[in-house]
VOFI-621960 format. One record per residue (C-alpha): residue number from 1; residue in one letter; x, y, z. Coordinates in Angstrom, 1 decimal, padded with zeros to 4 digits. Layout:
BEGIN
+-----+----+--------+--------+--------+
|   i | aa |     xx |     yy |     zz |
+-----+----+--------+--------+--------+
| NUM |  A |      X |      Y |      Z |
...
+-----+----+--------+--------+--------+
This chain:
BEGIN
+-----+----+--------+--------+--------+
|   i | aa |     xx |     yy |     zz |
+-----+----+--------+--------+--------+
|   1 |  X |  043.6 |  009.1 | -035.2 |
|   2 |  X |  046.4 |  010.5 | -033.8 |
|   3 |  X |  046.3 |  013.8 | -031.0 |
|   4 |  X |  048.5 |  015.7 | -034.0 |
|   5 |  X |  045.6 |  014.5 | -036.9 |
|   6 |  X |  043.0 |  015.8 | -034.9 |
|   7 |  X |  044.8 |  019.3 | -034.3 |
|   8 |  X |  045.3 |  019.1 | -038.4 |
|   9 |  X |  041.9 |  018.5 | -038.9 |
|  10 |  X |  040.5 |  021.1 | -036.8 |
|  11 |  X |  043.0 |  023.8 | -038.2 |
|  12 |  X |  042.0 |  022.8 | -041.6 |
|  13 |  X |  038.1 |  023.6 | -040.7 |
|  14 |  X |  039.0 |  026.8 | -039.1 |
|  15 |  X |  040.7 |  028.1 | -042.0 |
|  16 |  X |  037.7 |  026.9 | -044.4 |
|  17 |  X |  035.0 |  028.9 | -042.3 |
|  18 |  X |  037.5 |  032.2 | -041.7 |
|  19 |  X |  037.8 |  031.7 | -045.8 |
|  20 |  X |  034.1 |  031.5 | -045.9 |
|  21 |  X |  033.6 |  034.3 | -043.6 |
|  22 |  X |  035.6 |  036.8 | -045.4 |
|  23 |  X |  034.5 |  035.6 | -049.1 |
|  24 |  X |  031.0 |  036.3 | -047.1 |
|  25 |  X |  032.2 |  040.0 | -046.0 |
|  26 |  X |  033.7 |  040.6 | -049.7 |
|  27 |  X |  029.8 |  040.3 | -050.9 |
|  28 |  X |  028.4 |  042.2 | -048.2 |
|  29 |  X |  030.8 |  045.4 | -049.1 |
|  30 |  X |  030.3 |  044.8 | -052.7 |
|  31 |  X |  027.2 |  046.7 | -053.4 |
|  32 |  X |  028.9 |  049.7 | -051.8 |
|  33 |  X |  031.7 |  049.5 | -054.2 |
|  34 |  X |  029.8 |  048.9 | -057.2 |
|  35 |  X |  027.2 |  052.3 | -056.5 |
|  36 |  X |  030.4 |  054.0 | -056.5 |
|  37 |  X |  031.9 |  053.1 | -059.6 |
|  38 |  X |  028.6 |  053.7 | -061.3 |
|  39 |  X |  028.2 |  056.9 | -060.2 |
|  40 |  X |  032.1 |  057.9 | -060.9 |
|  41 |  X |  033.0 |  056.7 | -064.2 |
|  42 |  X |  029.8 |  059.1 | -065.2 |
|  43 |  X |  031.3 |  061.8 | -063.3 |
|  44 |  X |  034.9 |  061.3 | -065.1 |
|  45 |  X |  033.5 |  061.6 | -068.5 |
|  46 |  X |  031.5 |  064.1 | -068.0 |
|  47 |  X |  034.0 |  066.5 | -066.6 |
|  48 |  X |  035.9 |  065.5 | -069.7 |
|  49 |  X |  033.2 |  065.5 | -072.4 |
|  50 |  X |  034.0 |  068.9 | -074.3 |
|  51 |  X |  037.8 |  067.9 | -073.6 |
|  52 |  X |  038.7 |  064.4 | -075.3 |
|  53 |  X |  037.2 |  062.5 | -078.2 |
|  54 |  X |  033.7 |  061.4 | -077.8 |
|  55 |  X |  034.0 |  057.8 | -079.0 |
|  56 |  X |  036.3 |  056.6 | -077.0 |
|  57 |  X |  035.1 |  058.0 | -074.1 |
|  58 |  X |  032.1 |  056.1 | -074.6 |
|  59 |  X |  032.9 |  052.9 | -075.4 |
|  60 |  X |  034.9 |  053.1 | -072.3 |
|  61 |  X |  032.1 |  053.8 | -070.1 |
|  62 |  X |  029.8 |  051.6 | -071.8 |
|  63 |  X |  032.7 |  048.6 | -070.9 |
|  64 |  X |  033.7 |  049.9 | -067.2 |
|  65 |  X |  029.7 |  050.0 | -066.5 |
|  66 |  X |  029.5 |  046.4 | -068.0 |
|  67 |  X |  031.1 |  045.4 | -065.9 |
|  68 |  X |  030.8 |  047.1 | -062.3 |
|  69 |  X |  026.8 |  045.6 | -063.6 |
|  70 |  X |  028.3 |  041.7 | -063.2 |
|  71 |  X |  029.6 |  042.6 | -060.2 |
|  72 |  X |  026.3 |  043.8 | -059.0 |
|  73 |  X |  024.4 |  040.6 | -060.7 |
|  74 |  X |  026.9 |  038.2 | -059.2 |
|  75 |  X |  026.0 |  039.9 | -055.7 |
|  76 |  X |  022.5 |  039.7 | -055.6 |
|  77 |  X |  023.0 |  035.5 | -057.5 |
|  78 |  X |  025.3 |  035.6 | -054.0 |
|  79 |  X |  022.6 |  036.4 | -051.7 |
|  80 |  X |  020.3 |  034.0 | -053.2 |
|  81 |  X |  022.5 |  031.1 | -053.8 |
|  82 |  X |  020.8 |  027.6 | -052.9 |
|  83 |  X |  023.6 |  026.3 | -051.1 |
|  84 |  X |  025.6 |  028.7 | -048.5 |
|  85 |  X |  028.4 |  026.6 | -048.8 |
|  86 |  X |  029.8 |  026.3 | -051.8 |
|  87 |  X |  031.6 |  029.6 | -051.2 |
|  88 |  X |  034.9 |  029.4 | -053.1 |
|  89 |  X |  033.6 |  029.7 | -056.6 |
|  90 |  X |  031.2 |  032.8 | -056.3 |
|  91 |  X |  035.2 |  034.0 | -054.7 |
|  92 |  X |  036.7 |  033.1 | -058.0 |
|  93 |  X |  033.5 |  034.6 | -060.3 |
|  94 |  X |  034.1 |  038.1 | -058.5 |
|  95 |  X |  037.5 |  038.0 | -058.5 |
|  96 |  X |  037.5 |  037.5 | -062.2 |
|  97 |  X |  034.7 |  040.5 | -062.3 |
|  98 |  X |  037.0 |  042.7 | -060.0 |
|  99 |  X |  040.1 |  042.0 | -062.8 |
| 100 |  X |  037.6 |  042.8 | -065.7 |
| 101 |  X |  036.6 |  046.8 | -063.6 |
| 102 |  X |  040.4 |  047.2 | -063.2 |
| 103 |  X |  041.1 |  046.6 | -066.0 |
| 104 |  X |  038.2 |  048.9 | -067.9 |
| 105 |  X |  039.9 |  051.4 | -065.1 |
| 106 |  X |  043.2 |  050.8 | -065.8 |
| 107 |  X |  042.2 |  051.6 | -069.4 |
| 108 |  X |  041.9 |  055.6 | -068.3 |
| 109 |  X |  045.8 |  054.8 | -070.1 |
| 110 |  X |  044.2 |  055.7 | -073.2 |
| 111 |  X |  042.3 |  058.8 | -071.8 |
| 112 |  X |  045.4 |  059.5 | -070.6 |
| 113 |  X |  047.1 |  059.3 | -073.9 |
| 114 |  X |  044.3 |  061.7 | -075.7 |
| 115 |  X |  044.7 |  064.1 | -073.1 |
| 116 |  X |  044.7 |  067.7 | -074.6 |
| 117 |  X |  046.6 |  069.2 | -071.4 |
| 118 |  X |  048.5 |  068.2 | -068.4 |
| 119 |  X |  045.4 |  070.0 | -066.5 |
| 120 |  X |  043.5 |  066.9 | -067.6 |
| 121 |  X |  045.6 |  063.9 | -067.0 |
| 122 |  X |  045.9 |  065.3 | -063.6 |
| 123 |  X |  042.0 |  065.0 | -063.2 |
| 124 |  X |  042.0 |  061.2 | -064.3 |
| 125 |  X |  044.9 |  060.4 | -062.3 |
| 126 |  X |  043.3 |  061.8 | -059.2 |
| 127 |  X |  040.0 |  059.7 | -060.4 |
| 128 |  X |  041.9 |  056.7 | -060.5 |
| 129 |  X |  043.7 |  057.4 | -057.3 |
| 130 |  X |  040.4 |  057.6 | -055.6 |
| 131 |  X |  038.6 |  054.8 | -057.2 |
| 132 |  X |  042.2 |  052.4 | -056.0 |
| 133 |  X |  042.0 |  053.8 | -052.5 |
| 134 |  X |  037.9 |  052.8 | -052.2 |
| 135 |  X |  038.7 |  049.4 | -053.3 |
| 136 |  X |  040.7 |  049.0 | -050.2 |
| 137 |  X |  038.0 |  049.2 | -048.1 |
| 138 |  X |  035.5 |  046.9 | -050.1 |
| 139 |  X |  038.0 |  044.4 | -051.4 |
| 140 |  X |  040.6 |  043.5 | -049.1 |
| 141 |  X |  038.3 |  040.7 | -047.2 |
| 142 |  X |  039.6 |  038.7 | -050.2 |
| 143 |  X |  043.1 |  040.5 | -050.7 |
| 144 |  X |  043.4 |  038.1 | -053.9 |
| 145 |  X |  040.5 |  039.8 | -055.4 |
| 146 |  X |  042.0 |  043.7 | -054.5 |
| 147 |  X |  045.4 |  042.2 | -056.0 |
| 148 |  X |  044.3 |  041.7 | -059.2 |
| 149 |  X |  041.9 |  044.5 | -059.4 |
| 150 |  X |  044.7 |  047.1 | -058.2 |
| 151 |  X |  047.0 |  046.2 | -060.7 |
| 152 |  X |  045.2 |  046.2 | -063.2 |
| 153 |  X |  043.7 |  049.5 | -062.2 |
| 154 |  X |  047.1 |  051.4 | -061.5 |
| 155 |  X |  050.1 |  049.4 | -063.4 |
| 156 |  X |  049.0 |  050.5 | -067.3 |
| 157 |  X |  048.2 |  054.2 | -066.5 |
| 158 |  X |  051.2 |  054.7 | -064.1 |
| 159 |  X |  053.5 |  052.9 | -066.8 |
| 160 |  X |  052.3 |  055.5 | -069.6 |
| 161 |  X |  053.1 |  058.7 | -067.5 |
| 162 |  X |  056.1 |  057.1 | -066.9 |
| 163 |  X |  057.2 |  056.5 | -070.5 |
| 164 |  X |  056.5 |  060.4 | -071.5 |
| 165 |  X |  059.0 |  062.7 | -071.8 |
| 166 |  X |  058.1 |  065.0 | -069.6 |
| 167 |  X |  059.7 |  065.2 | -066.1 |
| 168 |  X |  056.2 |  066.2 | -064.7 |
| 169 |  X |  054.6 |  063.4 | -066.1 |
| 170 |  X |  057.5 |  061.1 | -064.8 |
| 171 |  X |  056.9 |  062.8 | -061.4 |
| 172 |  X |  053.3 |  061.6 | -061.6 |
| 173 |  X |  053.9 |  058.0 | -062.5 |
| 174 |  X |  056.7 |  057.1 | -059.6 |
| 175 |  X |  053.9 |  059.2 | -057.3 |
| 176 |  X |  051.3 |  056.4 | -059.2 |
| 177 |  X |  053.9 |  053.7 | -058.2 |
| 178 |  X |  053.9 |  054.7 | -054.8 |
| 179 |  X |  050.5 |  054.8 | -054.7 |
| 180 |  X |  049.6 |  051.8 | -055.6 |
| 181 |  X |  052.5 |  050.4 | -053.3 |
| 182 |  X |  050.7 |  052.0 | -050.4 |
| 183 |  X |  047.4 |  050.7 | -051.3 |
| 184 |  X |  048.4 |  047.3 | -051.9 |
| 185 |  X |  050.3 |  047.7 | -048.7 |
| 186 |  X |  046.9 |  048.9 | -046.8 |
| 187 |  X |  044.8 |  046.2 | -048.1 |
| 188 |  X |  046.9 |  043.7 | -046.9 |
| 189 |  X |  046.9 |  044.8 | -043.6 |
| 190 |  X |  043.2 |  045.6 | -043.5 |
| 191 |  X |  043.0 |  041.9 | -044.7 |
| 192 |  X |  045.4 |  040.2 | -042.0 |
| 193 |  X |  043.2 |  042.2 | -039.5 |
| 194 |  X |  040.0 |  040.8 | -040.4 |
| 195 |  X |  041.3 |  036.9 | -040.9 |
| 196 |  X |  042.6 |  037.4 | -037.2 |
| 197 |  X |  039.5 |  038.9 | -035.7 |
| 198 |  X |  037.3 |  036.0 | -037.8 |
| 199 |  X |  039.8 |  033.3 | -036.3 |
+-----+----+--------+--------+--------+
């Protein structure tokens, strides 16, 4: 084997344990993510209850908690996995549970959409904006997973408000844009960080 082969070989095995390491880091953060979109999406509704139409409401709870719950099963099946090394596919199982959250979050759209007053649809923006944000810091060890969550989250309610009408509304969906532009842009970097200190 050559001096070049070696190097190859070695570089190869580096990047497989810093990809372990932050897949490992994504799980340890995920409980802290998960206890917050629990106790949110409760939140939401309720300062909404008397405002939009029951049904809806709760079939969209019922879904987002659904799913923040897989995200806390697949965590704890994590911990207690029987071999510590097969790390790549509990990264693709959350990352598909991450997409499903966003999306149940990105569904606020049709909150949006029954919205009696402006008053409102600021409230669930501002939700949403917080609930992107925290995902930065308990998602970007695996900036794949924060990808697809992010967009999911931010595109489909940002892309109403930007089809009304109103120039207010407008406003609020470039502000959304830029929003999820800086987040995306933060969870990158918090991401690069972490692979460098790991390597």
């Amino acid at each position: 084997m050559s001096a070049s082969d070696h190097l190859d070989r070695l570089a190869d095995a580096l990047d497989r344990r810093v990809r372990t390491e932050q897949i490992r880091v994504l799980y340890a953060q995920a409980p802290l993510g998960a206890l917050a979109g629990l106790l949110i999406a409760p939140l939401l509704v309720f300062a909404v209850w008397e405002a939009l139409p029951r049904a809806p409401l709760l079939v969209w709870l019922l879904a987002l908690e659904a799913t923040i719950l897989v995200r806390l099963g697949l965590t704890l099946a994590f911990h207690r996995r029987s071999d510590p090394a097969e790390t790549e596919s509990w990264a693709a199982r959350y990352r598909w549970a991450c997409a499903a959250s966003g999306a149940c979050w990105g569904g606020c759209a049709l909150l949006l959409a029954l919205s009696p007053s402006a008053v409102y649809e600021t409230f669930i923006a501002l939700m949403l904006g917080g609930v992107l944000m925290g995902g930065v810091f308990t998602l970007s060890a695996v900036f794949g997973t924060y990808l697809l969550y992010a967009l999911l989250l931010g595109l489909p309610p940002t892309l109403w408000l930007l089809a009304q009408s109103d120039p207010m509304r407008v406003v609020m969906g470039v502000c959304g844009l830029l929003y999820v532009a800086l987040a995306l842009t933060t969870a990158w970097r918090l991401h690069e960080t972490l692979r460098h200190s790991l390597r």
